[in-house]
C-alpha positions in Angstrom: 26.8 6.6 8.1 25.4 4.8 11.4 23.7 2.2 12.2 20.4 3.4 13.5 20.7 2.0 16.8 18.2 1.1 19.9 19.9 -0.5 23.2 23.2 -0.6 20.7 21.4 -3.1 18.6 22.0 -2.6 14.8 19.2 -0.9 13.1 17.8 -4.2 11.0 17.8 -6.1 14.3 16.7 -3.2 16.5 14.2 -4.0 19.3 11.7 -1.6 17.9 9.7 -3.5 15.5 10.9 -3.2 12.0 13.6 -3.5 8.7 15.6 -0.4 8.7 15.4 -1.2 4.8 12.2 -1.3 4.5 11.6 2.3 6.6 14.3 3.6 4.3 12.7 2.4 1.0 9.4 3.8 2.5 11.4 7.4 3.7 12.3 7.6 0.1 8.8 6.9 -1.0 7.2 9.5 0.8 9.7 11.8 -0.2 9.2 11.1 -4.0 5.3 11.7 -3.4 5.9 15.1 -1.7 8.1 16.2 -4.2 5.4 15.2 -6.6 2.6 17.3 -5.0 4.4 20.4 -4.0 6.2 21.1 -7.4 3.2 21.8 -8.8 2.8 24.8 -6.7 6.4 25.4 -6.5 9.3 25.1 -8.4 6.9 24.4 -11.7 9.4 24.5 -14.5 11.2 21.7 -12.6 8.3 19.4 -12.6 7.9 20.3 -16.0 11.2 19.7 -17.2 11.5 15.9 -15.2 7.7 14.5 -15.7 9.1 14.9 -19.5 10.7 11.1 -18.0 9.1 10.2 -14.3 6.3 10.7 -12.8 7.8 11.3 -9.1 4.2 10.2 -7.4 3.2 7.3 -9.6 7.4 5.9 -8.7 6.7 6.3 -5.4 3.3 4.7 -4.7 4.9 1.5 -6.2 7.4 1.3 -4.7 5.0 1.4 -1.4 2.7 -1.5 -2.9 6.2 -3.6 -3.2 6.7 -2.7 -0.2 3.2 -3.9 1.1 3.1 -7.0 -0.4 6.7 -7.7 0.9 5.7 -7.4 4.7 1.7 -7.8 5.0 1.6 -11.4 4.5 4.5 -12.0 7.1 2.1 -9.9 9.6 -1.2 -12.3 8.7 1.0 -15.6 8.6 2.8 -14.7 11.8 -0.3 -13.9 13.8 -1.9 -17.2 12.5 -5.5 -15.5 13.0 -7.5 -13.3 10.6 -9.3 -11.8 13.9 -5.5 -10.5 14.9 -5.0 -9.3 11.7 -7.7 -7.2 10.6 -7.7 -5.9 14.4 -4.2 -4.9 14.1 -4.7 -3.0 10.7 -7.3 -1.2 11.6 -5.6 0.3 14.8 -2.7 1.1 12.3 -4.5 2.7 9.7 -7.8 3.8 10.5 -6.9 6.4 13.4 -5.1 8.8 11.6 -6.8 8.4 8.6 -10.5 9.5 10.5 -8.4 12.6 11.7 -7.3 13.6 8.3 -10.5 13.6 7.3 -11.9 15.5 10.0 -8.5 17.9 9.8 -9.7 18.3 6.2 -13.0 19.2 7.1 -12.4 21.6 9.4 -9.8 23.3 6.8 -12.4 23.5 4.5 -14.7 25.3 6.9 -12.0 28.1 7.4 -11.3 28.3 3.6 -8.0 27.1 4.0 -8.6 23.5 2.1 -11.0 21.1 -0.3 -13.6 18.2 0.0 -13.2 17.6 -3.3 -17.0 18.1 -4.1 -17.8 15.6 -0.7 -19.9 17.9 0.9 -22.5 18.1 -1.8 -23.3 14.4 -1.1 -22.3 14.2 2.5 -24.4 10.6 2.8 -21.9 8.6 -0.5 -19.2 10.7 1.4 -18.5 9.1 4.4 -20.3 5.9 2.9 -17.1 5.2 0.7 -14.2 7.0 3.3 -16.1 4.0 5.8 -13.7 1.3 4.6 -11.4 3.2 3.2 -12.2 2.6 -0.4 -13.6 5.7 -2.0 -11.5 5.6 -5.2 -13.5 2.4 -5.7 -16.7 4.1 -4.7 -18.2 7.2 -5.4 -16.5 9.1 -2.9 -13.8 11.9 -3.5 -10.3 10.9 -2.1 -10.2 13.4 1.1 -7.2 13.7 1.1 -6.4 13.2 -2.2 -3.9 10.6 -1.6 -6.1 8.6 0.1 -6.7 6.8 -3.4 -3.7 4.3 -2.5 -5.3 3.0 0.4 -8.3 1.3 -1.6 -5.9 -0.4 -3.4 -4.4 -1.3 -0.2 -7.7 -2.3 1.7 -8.8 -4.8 -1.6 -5.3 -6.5 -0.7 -6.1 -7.1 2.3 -9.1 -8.7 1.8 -7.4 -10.7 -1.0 -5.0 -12.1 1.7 -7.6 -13.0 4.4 -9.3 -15.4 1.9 -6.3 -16.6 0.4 -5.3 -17.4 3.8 -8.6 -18.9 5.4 -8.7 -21.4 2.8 -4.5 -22.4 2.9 -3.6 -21.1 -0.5 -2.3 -17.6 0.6 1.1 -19.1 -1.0 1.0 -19.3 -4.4 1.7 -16.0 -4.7 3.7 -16.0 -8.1 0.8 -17.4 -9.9 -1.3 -14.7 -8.3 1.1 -12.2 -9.6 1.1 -13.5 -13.1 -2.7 -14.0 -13.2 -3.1 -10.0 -12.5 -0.8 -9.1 -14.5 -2.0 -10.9 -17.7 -5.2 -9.1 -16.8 -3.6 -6.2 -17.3 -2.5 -6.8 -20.6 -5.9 -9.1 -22.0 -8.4 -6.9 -20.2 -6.6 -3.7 -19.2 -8.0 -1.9 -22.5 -11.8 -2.6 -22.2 -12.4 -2.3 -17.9 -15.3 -0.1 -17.0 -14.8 2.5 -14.4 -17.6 3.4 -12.3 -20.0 0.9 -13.7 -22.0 0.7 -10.6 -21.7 4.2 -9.6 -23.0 5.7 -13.0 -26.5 4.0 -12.8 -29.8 5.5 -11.8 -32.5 4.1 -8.9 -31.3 1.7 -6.8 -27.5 2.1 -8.5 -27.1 5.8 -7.2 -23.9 6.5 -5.9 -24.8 6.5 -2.4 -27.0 3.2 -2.9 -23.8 0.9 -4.1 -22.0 3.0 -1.5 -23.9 1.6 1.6 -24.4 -1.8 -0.1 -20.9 -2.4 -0.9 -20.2 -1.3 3.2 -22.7 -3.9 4.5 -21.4 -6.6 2.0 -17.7 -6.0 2.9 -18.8 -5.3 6.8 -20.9 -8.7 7.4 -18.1 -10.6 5.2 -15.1 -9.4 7.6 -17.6 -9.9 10.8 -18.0 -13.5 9.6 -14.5 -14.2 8.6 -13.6 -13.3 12.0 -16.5 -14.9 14.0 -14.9 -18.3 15.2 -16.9 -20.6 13.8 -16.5 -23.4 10.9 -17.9 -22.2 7.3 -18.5 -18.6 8.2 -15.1 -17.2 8.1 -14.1 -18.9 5.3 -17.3 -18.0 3.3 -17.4 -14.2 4.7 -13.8 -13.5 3.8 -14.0 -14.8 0.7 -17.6 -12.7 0.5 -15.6 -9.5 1.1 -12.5 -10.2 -0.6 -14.7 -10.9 -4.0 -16.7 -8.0 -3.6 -13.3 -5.9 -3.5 -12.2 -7.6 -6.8 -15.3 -6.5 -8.2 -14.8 -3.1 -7.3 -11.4 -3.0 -8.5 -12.7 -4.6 -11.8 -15.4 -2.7 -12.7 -16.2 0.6 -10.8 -12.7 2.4 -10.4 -12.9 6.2 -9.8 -11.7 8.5 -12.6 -8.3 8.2 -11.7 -6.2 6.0 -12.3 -6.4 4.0 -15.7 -8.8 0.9 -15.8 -5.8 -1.2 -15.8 -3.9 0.4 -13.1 -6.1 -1.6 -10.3 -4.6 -5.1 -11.8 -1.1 -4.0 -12.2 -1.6 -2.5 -8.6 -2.2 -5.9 -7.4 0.2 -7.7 -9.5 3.2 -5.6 -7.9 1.7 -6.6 -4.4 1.8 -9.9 -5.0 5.2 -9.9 -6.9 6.5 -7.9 -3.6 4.4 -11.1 -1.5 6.7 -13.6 -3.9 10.2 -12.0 -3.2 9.2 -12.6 0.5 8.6 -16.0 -0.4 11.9 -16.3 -1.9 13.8 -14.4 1.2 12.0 -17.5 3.1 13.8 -20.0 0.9 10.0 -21.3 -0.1 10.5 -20.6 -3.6 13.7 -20.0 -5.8 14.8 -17.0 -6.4 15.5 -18.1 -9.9 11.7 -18.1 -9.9 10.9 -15.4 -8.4 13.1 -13.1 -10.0 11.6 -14.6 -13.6 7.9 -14.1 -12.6 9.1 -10.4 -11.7 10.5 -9.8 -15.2 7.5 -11.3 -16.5 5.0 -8.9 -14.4 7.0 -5.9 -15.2 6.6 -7.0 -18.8 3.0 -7.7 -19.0 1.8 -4.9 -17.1 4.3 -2.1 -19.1 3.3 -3.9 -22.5 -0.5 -3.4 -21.2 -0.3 -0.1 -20.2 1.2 1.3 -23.1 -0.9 -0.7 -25.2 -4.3 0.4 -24.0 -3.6 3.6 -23.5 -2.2 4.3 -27.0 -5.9 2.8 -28.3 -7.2 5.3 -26.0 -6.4 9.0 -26.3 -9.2 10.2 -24.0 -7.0 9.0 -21.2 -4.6 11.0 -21.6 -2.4 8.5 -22.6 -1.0 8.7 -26.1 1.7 11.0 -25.7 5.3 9.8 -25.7 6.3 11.5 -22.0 3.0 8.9 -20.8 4.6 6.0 -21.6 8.3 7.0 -20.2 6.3 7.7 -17.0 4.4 4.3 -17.1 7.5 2.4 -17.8 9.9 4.0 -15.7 7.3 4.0 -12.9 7.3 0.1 -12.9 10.4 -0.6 -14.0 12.3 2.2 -11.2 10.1 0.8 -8.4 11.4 -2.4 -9.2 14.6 -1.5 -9.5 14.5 0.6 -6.3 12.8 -2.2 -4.1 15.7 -4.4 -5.6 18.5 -2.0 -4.3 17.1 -2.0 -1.3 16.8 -5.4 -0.5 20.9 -5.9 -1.8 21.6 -3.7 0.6 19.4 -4.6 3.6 22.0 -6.0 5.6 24.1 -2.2 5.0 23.7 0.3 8.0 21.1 3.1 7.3 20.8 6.6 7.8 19.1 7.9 10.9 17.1 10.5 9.3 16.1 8.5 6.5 14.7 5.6 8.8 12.7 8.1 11.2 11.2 9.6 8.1 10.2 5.6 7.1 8.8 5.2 10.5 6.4 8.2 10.3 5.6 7.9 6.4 2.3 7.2 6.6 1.7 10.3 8.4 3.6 12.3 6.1 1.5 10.8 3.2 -1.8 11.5 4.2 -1.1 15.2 5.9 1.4 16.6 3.5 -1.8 17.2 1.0 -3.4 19.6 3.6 0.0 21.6 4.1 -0.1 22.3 0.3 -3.7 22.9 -0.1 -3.5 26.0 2.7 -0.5 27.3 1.1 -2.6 27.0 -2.1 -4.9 29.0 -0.4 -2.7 31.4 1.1 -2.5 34.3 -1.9 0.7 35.8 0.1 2.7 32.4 -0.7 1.0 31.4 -3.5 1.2 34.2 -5.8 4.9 34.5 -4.9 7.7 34.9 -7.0 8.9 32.7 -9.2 12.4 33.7 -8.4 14.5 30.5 -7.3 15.6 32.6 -4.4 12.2 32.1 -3.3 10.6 29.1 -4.8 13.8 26.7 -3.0 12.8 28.3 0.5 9.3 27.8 0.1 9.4 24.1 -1.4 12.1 23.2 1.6 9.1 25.2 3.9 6.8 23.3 2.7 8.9 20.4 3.4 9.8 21.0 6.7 6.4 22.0 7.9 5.0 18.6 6.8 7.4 16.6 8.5 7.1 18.4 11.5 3.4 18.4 11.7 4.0 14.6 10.8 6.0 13.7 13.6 3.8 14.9 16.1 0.9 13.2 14.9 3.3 10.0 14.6 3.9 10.4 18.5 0.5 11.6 19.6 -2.0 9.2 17.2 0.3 6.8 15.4 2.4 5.5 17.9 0.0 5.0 20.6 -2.8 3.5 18.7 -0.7 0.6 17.2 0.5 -0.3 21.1 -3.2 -0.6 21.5 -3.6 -2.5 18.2 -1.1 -4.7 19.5 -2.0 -5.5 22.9 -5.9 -6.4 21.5 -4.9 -8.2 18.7 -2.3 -10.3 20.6 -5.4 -12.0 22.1 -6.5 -13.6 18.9 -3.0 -14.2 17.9 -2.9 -18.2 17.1 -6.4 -18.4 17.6 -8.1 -18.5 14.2 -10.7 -21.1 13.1 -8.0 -23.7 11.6 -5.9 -21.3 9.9 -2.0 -22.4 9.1 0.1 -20.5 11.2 4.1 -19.0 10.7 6.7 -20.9 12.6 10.2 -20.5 12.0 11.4 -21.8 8.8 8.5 -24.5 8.8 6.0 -21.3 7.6 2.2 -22.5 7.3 3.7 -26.2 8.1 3.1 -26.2 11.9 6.8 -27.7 12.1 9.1 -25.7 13.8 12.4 -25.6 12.2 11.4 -27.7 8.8 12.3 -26.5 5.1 8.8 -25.0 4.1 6.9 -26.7 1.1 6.7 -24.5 -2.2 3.4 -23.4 -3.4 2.3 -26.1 -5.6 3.5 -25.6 -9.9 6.4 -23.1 -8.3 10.2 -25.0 -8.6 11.7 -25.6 -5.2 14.8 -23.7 -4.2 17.8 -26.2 -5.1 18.2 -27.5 -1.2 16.4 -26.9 2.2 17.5 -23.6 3.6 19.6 -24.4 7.0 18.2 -24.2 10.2 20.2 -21.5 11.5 19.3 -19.3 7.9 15.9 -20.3 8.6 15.9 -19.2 12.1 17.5 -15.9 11.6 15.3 -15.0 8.5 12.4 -16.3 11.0 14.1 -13.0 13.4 14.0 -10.6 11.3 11.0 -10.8 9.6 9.2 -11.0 13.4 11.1 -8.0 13.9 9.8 -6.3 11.2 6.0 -7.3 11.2 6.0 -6.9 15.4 5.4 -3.5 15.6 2.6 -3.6 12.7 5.0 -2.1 10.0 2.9 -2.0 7.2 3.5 -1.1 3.3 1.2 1.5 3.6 3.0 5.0 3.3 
């Protein structure tokens, strides 16, 4: 296979923006949560037959979250400004997302598509799509995928407080800490807490409340000045825990928003380690150990309760081999990072997220097509339609990459480059030195972490530096 190439540079140091590895873990991602969704329309006794083992969409979206917590924090720490940051996400993230939803609205007007019950409380709606947290509000996941991103969006917020206060490092602790809360407290979470009250805890009440909370703590975090950013991001970032904590949507588990987190932050530590900050001794232990804890949790809860659907044997192979394969996968993939990777599988990386968020409305208007829906069972026609299928959202997902994707993050970039550096006394990536303001020194560990066994070389340093500015450049998230 070739190199993916741009100007003849190699693929992982292309001048584009990003990892081959990481597009081609992400390619494979998407691919997994397609072949999730569209085997339940086609090709059933296959799904049948493999979710016996793996659940093909719950594999994938963790190996995404690995994937995110791998490569967000080198875009916050290499911008050195929470303004940059949250400017550049949101030019990365929130364009196509608004045009899903109104894609999705407009299918539903024409019959060929679902709200999900949204327009019966059109107000809590859009309230909880605002932020991008409606599986943490009230708000149906339009499209239904969209459930990842308030998962995604909580991180975030994590990260900005972490980092305004300088302790954005210890992410191994963090890891373990969410983790264990899987396991202690996995079993006896609410979900929907605030959402299932009466009065002034309506669902479209918390909605708005929980929007101005998160809104005015993100406007202060990026306002300039001395205590406000501090005190606003960590304003917003706590009121995402509590979300995540207390007031999940019906799906997933209670415990799922923990281990969630804990597989960010392990994917955040493996970063760490590729930085020579801590050992990967340590790192690789602390991995073992949140695998561990959040398996053991899951399966532990869920056996003591049946009413989630959780006490049947082919549950726990998916739980486990969920974790355990995205772990495994991520692994692989950074083993081979420095291997050449196939064109087609990096293109599909680079428009993932697109491919994640539209494939849903491909499948719901074939669902609502009676012609292909009701077809034959026959393999002679269930293969052509599940490679149609396919086909079609990949195709409608590379034009939307090239006319919404693309251009917006070239925006995102030019606007958030003028913040870049410029946060309120907020440590800032340079070379090897990360968060040390030294250019070129061996980085100091997060504090109770073992030190790798020797500074890393100034040259290692340097080209690690490279290619993790190559990756983060172009605003290559985690998100699918």
């Amino acid at each position: 296979m070739s190199a993916i190439t741009t100007g003849g540079k190699p693929a992982a140091r292309r001048s584009g923006s990003r990892l081959a590895w990481l597009d081609a873990l992400r390619g494979f991602a998407a691919l997994c949560v397609v072949f999730d969704h569209s085997t339940t329309l086609v090709l059933r006794p296959l799904h049948n037959y493999l979710y016996q083992w793996l659940n093909f969409g719950q594999y994938g979206v963790f190996v995404f979250f690995l994937v995110s917590g791998y490569i967000i924090p080198a875009s916050l720490e290499r911008k050195g400004s929470i303004r940059g940051f949250w400017v550049s996400r949101a030019f990365r993230l929130y364009p196509l997302y608004l045009l899903a939803i109104v894609v999705s609205a407009v299918a539903y007007e024409m019959g060929y598509g679902t709200l999900r019950g949204g327009q019966h409380h059109p107000l809590a709606a859009v309230a909880s799509w605002l932020l991008m947290i409606p599986n943490l509000l009230s708000g149906p996941n339009v499209p239904n995928v969209t459930w990842t991103l308030s998962y995604e969006m909580v991180f975030y917020l994590l990260l900005a407080a972490l980092f305004s206060v300088r302790v954005h490092r210890h992410s191994g602790g963090y890891a373990l800490a969410c983790a264990t809360v899987v396991l202690a407290l996995g079993g006896i979470l609410p979900m929907a807490a605030l959402d299932g009250g009466h009065g002034l805890l309506t669902p479209r009440n918390v909605d708005l409340a929980v929007d101005a909370v998160v809104i005015i703590g993100i406007a202060a975090s990026v306002s300039g000045r001395r205590l406000l950013p501090v005190g606003g991001a960590w304003l917003a970032a706590l009121t995402g825990l509590l979300l995540i904590s207390v007031n999940q949507n019906d799906y997933p588990d209670p415990w799922s928003g923990f281990a969630i987190l804990g597989f960010m932050f392990t994917g955040t530590l493996i970063y760490r380690a590729e930085q020579g900050q801590v050992s990967r001794t340590w790192a690789a232990v602390i991995a073992v150990a949140v695998l561990a804890l959040t398996f053991a949790g899951g399966v532990w809860h869920g056996a003591q309760h049946p009413s989630w659907g959780a006490d049947s044997a082919s549950w726990r192979w998916q739980w486990g081999t969920s974790l355990a394969g995205a772990m495994a996968t991520f692994g692989i993939g950074l083993a081979l990072r420095h291997r050449t990777v196939p064109r087609a599988l990096a293109w599909l990386g680079m428009v993932s997220y697109s491919v994640y968020l539209l494939h849903p409305l491909v499948l719901d208007a074939f669902r609502d097509i009676p012609v292909l829906h009701n077809a034959s069972t026959s393999l002679n026609v269930q293969i052509p339609l599940a490679l149609g299928l396919l086909v079609t959202s990949v195709a409608v997902s590379g034009v939307t990459y090239y006319t919404v994707e693309k251009p917006m993050q070239a925006l995102g970039r030019k606007v958030a480059k003028r913040w870049e550096g410029t946060g309120p006394a907020q440590p800032r990536t340079t070379g090897a030195g990360a968060g040390t303001g030294t250019p070129g020194a061996a980085p100091s560990p997060p504090a109770g972490s073992p030190v790798a066994a020797s500074p890393v070389p100034e040259e290692v340093a340097a080209a690690r530096s490279a290619a993790i500015r190559s990756a983060v450049a172009g605003e290559s998230g985690g998100s699918p």
